[in-house]
VEXSEDREN-58853 format. One record per residue (C-alpha): y, x, z; residue number from 0. Coordinates in Angstrom, 2 decimals, always signed. Last residue first. Layout:
BEGIN
((Y X Z) NUM)
...
REM end
This chain:
BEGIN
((+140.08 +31.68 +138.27) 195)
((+139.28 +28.52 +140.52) 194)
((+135.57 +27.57 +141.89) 193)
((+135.88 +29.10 +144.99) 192)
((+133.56 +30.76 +147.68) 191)
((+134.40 +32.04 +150.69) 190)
((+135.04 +29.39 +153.19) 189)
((+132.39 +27.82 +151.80) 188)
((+129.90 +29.88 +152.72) 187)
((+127.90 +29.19 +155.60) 186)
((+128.72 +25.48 +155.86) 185)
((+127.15 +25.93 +152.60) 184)
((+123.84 +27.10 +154.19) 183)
((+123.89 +24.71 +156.81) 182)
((+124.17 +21.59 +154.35) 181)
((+121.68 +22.84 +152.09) 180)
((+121.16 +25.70 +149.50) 179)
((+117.29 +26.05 +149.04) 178)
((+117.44 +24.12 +145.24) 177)
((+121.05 +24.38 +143.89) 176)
((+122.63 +20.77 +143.65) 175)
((+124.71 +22.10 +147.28) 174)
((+126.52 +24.46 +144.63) 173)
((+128.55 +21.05 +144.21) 172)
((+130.31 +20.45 +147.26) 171)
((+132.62 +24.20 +145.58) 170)
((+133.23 +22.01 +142.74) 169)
((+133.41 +21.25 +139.71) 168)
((+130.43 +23.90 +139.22) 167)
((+130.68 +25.41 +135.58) 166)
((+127.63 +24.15 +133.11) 165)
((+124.54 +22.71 +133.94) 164)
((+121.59 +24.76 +132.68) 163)
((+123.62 +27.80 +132.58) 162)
((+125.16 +27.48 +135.62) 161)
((+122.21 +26.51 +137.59) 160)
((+120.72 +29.63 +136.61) 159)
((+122.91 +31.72 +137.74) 158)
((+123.12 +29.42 +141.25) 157)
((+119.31 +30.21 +141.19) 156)
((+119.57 +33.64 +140.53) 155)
((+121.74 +34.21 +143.80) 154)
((+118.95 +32.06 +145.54) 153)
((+116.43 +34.68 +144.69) 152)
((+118.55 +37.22 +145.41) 151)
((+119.75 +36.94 +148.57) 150)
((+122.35 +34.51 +149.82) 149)
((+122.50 +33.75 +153.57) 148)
((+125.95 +35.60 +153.84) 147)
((+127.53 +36.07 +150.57) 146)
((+127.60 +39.61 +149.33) 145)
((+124.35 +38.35 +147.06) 144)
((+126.72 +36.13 +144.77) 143)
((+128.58 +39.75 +144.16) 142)
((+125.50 +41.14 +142.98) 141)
((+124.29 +38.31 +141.13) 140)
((+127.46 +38.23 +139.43) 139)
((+130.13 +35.95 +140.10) 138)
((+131.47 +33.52 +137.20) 137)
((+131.51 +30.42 +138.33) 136)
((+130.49 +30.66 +141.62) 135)
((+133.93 +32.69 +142.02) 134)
((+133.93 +34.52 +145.13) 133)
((+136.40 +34.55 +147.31) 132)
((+139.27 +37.59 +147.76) 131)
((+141.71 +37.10 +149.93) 130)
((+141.10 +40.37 +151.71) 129)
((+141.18 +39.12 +155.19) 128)
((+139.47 +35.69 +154.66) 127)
((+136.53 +37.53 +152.63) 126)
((+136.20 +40.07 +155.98) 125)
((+136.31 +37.70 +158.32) 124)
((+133.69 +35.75 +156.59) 123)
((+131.78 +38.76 +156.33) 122)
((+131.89 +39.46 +160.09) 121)
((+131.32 +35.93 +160.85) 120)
((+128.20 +36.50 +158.21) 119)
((+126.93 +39.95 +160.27) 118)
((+127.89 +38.49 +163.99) 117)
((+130.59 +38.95 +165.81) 116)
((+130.31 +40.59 +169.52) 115)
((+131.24 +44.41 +167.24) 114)
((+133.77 +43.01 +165.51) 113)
((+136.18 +42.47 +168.31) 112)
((+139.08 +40.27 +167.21) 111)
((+142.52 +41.20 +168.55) 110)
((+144.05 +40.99 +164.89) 109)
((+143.92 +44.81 +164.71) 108)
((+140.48 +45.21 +163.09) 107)
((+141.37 +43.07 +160.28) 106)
((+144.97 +44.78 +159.92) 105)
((+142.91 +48.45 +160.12) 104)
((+140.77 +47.00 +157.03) 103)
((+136.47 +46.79 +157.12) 102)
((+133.90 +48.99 +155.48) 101)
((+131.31 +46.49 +154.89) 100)
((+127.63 +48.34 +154.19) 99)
((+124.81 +46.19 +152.92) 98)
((+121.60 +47.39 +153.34) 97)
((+118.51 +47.59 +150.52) 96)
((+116.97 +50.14 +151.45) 95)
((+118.15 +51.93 +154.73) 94)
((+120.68 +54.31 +155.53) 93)
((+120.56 +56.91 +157.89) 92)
((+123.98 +56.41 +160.61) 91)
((+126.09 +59.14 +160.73) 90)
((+129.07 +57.12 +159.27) 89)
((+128.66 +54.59 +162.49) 88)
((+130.60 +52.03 +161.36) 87)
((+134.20 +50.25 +163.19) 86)
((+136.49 +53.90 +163.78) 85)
((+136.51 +53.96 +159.61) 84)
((+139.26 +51.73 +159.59) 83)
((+140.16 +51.12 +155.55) 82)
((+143.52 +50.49 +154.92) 81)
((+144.05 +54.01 +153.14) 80)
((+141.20 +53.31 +150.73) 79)
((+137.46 +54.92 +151.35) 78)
((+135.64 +57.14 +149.47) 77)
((+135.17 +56.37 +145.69) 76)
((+131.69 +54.32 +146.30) 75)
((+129.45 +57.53 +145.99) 74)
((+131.86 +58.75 +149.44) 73)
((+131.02 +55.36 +151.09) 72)
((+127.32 +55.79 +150.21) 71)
((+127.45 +59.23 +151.30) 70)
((+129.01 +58.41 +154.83) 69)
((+126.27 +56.07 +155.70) 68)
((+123.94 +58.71 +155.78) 67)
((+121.20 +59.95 +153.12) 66)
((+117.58 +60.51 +154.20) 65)
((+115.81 +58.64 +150.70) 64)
((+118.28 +59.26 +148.48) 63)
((+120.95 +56.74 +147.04) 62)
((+121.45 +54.32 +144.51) 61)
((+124.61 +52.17 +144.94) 60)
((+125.47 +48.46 +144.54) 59)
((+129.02 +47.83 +144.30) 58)
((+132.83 +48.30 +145.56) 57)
((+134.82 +51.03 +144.11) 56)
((+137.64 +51.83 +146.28) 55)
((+136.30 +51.48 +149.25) 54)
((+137.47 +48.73 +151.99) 53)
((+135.49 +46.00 +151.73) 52)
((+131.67 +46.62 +149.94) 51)
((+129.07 +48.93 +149.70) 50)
((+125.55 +47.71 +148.73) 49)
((+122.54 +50.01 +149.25) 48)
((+119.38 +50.75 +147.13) 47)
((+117.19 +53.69 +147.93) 46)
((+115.25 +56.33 +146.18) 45)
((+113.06 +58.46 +147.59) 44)
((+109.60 +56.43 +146.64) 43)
((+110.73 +56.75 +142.64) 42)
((+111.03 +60.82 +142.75) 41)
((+107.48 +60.43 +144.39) 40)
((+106.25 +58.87 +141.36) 39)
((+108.10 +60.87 +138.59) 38)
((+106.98 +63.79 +140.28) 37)
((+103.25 +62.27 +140.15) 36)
((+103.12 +60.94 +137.04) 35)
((+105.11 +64.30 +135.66) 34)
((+102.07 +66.09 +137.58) 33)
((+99.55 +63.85 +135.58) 32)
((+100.96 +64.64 +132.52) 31)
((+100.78 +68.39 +132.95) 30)
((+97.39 +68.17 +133.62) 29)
((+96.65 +66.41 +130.58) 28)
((+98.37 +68.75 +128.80) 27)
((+96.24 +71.65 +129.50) 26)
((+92.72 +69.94 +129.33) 25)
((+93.41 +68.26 +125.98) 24)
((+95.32 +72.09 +124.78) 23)
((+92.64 +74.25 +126.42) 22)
((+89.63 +71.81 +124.80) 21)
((+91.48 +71.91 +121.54) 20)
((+91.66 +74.97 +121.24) 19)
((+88.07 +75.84 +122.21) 18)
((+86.64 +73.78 +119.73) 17)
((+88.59 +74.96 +116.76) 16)
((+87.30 +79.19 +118.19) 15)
((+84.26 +78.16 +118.31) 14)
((+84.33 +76.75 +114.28) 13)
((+86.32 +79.78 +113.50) 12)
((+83.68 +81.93 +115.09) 11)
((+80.33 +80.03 +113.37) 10)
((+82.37 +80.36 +110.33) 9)
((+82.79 +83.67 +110.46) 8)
((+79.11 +84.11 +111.51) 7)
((+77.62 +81.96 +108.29) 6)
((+79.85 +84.30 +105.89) 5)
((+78.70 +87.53 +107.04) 4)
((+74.53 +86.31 +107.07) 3)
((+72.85 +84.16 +109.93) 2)
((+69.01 +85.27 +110.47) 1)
((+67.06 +82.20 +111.43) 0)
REM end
């Protein structure tokens, strides 16, 4: 079959369709996948920690994969002038999910040695020091979760407690929450309220 003028142009524009859109499926699928990917491995390198006592903006922090102990304090505001640095090892990597108590020069000066406590006497002593219990009233999960023994399934529990049952009456009370027992409160109740 002998193909005339118009029957070639065609035949090129059609080739020419086809190969466009091949290049631009092929091209930007590619590109896709590498976002995936960067998005991906962006993901794996980030870290969770929570930063609490003596920094001037207390909270839950993401951080990088390889960073020390010294960045979360500095992503929290830095330290406050009470804060004793001399009691955490600001070199040290952190890890997912840790919780970092920077603790107060008076704490550390009241002849107690925080280093043969352990974590929830620490955090008790810490609470007691600062005057500053939680409210299970209206704590968030993330301040529910500086309590020692509470993670965050049973901090969503006492949430949800609360809004099936109303305010606690009292502090006896947050015992009603499924997986909080006698030893757990025993835990906590020196720092938890249910005041303002």
């Amino acid at each position: 079959m002998i193909f005339g003028k118009k029957e070639w142009i065609i035949a090129i524009i059609v080739s020419f369709a086809i190969g466009f859109t091949l290049g631009y499926h092929t091209r930007y699928r590619g590109v896709n996948t590498e976002n995936k990917e960067e998005i991906s491995i962006e993901t794996e390198n980030k870290i969770y920690v929570h930063v609490v006592g003596e920094v001037k903006n207390p909270g839950v922090y993401e951080m990088s994969l390889g960073d020390r102990v010294f960045h979360a304090i500095d992503k929290a505001g830095g330290a406050t002038e009470d804060a004793d640095l001399t009691s955490i090892n600001l070199a040290e990597k952190l890890k997912d999910g840790e919780k970092i108590i920077v603790y107060s020069k008076e704490m550390l000066n009241s002849n107690v040695d925080v280093s043969e406590k352990t974590a929830s006497e620490n955090q008790k002593m810490y609470f007691k020091s600062q005057s500053n219990l939680i409210n299970i009233n209206t704590a968030s999960r993330e301040e529910l979760e500086t309590l020692p023994g509470i993670g965050e399934v049973l901090s969503q529990r006492i949430i949800d407690y609360r809004r099936t049952n109303g305010y606690f009456k009292s502090i006896e009370e947050i015992k009603e929450v499924s997986g909080i027992g006698e030893k757990k409160f025993e835990a906590i109740k020196d720092l938890i309220t249910v005041g303002p």
